[in-house]
DONU-717121 format. One line per 2 residues: their letters; for each residue y, z negated, x of N, C-alpha, C. Coordinates in pm, 1 decimal, padded with zeros to 6 digits. Last residue first. Example, Ala and Ser with C-alpha at 12.3 -4.5 7.8 and 13.67 -1.06 7.14 Angstrom:
// residues 2
SA	-00225.0/-00708.0/01285.0/-00106.0/-00714.0/01367.0/00003.0/-00787.0/01290.0 ~ -00569.0/-00780.0/01319.0/-00450.0/-00780.0/01230.0/-00330.0/-00780.0/01320.0
This chain:
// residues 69
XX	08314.0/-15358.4/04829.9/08322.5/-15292.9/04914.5/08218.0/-15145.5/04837.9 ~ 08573.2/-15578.0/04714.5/08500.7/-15492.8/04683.2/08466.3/-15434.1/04801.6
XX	08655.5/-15940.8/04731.1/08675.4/-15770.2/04758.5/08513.8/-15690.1/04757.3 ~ 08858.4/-16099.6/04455.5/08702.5/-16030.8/04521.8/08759.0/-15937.6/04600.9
XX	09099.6/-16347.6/04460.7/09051.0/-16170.0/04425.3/08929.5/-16159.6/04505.2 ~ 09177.9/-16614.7/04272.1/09116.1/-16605.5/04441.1/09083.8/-16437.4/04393.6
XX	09152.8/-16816.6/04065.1/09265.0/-16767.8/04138.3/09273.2/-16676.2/04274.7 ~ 08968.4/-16920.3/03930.7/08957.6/-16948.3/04094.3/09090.8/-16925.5/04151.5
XX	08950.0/-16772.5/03677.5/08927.3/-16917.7/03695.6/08963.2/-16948.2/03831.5 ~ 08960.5/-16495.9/03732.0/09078.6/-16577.6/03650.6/09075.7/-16723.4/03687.4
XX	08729.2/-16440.0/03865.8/08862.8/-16481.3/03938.2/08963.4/-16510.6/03862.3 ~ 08561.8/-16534.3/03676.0/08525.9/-16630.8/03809.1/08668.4/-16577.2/03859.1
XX	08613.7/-16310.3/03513.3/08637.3/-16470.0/03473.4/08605.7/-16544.0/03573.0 ~ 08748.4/-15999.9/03622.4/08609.1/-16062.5/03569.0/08678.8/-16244.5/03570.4
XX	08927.6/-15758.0/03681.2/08965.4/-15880.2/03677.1/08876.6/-15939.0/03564.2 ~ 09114.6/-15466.6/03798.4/08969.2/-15542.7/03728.0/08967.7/-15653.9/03739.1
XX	09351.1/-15256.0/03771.4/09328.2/-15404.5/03882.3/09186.6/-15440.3/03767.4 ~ 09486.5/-14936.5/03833.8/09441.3/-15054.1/03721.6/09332.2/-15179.5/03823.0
XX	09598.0/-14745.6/04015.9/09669.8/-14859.9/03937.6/09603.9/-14976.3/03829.0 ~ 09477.2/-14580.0/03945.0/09453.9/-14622.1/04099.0/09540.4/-14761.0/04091.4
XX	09470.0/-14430.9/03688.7/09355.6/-14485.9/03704.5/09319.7/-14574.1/03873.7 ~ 09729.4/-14318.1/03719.2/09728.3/-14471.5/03661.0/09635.0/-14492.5/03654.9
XX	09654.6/-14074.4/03919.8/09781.1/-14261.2/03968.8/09725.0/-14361.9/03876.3 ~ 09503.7/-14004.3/03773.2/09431.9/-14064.0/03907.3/09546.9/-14184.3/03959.8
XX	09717.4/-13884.7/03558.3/09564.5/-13973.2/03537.9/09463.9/-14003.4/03642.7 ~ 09866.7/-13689.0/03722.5/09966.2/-13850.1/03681.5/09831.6/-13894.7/03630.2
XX	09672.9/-13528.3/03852.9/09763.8/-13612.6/03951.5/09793.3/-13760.0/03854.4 ~ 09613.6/-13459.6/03638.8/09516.6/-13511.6/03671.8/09529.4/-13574.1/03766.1
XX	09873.6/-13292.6/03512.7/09796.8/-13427.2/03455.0/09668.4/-13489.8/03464.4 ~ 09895.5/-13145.4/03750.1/09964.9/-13249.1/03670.7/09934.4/-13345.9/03614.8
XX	09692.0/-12932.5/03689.9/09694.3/-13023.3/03815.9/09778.1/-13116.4/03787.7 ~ 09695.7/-12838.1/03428.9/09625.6/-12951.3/03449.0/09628.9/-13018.3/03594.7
XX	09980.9/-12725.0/03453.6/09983.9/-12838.6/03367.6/09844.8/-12925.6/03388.2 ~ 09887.5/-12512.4/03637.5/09963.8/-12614.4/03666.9/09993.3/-12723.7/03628.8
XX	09689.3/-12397.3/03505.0/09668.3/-12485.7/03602.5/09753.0/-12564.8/03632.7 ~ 09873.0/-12323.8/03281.2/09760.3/-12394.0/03245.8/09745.0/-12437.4/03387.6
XX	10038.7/-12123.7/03410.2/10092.7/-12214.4/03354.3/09999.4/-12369.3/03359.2 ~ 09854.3/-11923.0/03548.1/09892.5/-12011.7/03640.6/09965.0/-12113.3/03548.9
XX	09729.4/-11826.2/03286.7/09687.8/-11889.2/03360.7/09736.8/-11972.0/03431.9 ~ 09994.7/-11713.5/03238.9/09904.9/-11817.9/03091.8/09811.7/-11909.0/03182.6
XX	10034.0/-11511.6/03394.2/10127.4/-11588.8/03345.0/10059.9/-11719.3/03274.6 ~ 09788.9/-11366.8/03293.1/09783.9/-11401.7/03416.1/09906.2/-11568.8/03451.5
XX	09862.2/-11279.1/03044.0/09745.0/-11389.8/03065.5/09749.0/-11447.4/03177.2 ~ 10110.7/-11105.9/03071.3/10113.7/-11302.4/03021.6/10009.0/-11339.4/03031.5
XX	09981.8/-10944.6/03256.0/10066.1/-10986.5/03291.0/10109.2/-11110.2/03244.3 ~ 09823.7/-10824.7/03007.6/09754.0/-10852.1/03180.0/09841.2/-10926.0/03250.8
XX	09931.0/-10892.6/02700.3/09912.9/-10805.7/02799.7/09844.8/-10907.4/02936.0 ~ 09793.4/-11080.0/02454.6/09850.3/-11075.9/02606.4/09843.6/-10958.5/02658.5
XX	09775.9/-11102.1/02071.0/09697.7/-11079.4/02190.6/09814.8/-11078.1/02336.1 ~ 09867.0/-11203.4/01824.1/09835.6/-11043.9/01873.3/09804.6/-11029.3/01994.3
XX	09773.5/-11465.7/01751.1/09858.6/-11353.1/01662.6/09861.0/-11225.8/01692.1 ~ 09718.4/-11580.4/01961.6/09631.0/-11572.7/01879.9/09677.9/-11500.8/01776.6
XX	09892.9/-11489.4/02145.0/09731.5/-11479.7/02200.4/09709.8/-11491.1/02070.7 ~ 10116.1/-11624.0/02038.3/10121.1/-11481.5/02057.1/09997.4/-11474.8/02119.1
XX	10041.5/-11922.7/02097.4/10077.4/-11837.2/01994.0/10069.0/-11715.7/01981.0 ~ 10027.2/-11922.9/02391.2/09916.0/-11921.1/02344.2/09936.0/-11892.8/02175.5
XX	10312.2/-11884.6/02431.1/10170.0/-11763.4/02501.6/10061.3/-11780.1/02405.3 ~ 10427.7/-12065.1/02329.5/10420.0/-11947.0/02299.4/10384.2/-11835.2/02357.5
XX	10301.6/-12319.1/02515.5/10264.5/-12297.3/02365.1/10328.0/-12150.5/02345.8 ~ 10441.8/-12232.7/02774.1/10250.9/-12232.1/02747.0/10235.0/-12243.0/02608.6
XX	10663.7/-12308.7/02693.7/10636.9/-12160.5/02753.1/10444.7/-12115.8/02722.5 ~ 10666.0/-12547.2/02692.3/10755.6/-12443.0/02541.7/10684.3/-12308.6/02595.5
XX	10622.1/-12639.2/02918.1/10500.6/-12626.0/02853.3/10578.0/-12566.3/02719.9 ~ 10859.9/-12492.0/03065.5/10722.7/-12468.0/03141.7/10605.0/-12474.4/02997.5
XX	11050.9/-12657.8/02957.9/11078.7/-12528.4/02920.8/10914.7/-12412.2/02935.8 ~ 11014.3/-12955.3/03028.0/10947.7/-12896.3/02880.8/10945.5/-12787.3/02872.6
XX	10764.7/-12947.5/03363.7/10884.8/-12960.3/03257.4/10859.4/-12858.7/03129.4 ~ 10502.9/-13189.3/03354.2/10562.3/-13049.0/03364.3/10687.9/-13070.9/03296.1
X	10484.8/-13469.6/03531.1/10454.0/-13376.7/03424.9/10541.6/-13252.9/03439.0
């Protein structure tokens, strides 16, 4: 994840956007923040979606793992 100073930074952009607007320079700023926070958290939500094990009642019962193909 991002660090906190990074997303303290993305909430008071987007404060000041809705209170009085960005120069060309914090939107741009606003942008690369935002990608960065979603490449982040689509990195750390593919780890723990690569991390989850499925597990149906014929292999609880058997003890034995399927493979998938």
């Amino acid at each position: 994840m991002l660090p906190k100073e990074q997303i303290d930074r993305i909430n008071a952009l987007a404060r000041k956007a809705k209170a009085e607007g960005l120069t060309d320079e914090e939107k741009e700023e606003q942008a690369a923040l935002r990608k960065a926070y979603l490449d982040a958290f689509r990195a750390q939500f593919r780890q723990m979606m690569e991390q989850i094990e499925f597990v149906d009642e014929e292999t609880v019962a058997t003890g034995e793992e399927k493979q998938f193909s």
